[in-house]
N, C-alpha and C positions, 0 to 999 in steps of 0.2 A: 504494500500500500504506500501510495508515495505522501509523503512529507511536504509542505509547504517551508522553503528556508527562508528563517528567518533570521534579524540581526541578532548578535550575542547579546546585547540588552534585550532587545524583545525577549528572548529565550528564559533568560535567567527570570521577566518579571512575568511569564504568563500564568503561573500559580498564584500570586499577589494579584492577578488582573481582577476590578473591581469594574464593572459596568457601569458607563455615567448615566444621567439621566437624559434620556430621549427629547429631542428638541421636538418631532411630530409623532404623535402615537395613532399608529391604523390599525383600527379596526380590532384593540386590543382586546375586548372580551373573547373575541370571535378566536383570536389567540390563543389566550390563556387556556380556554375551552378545551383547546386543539391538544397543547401539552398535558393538563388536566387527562385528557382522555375520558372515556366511558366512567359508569354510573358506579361502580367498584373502588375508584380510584380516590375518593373522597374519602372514603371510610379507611384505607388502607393508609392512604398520607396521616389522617389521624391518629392510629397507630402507630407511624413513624416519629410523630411528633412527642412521642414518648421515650424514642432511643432504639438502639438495633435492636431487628428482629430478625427469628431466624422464619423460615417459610412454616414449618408449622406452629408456629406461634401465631402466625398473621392470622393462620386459618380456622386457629382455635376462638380466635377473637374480633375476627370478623364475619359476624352470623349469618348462615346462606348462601357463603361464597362457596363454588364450587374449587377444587383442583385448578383444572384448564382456566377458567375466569381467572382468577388469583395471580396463575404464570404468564397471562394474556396481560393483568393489569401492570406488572412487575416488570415485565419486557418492554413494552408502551414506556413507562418511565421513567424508564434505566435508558430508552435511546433516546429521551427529551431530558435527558443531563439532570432529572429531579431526584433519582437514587441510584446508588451504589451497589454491585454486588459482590459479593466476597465471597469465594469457594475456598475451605479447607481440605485439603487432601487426606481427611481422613476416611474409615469402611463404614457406612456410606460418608457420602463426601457430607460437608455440614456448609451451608449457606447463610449469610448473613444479608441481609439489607440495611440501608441507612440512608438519613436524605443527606445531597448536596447543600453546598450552602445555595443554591437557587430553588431546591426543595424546599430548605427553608423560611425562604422568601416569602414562601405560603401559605405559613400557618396565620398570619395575619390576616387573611383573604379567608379562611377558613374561620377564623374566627371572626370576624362580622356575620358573616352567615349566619352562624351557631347564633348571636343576638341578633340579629333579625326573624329568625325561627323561631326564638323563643318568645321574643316581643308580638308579632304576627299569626302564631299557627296554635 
């Protein structure tokens, strides 16, 4: 897979890289949505927002989720940069999740929600 080169400063700061603030924002819910994912993926980040987890944990404590849905939510995710997955090389292998700090980013958005549902419904 190829590599984009970059300069020796760029290189060293792109772990530090901090995203500024958007000068125009398009069509950001329709965004957010996108990375969010399906109807699993709320409940699941909630659980993340508690600290790693390993897959059956997710699945103990997120009620109704199937297998397949779970791995489907978790894959979705993990390719929109919102969590991490971690394989140990043990018999069987043991899996960890955890959010990004852009994971992160959205427990704030989640929790408006959370009071506006409870204010609301």
């Amino acid at each position: 897979m190829c590599q984009p080169k970059l300069a020796k400063a760029a290189r060293s700061n792109i772990s530090n890289y901090i995203p500024k603030q958007p000068a125009v924002i398009e069509c950001s819910i329709e965004k957010t949505l996108h990375v969010i994912g399906g109807k699993w993926a709320f409940l699941v980040l909630r659980e993340l927002f508690c600290g790693t987890k390993r897959f059956g944990e997710l699945q103990r404590t997120v009620s109704g989720i199937s297998p397949k849905a779970l791995t489907d939510t978790l894959r979705h995710l993990e390719e929109q940069g919102v969590l991490e997955r971690h394989a140990f090389p043990t018999v069987p292998v043991t899996v960890e999740y955890r959010l990004t700090p852009k994971g992160q980013d959205l427990h704030q958005i989640l929790k408006e929600m959370k009071l506006w549902a409870a204010k609301w419904t």
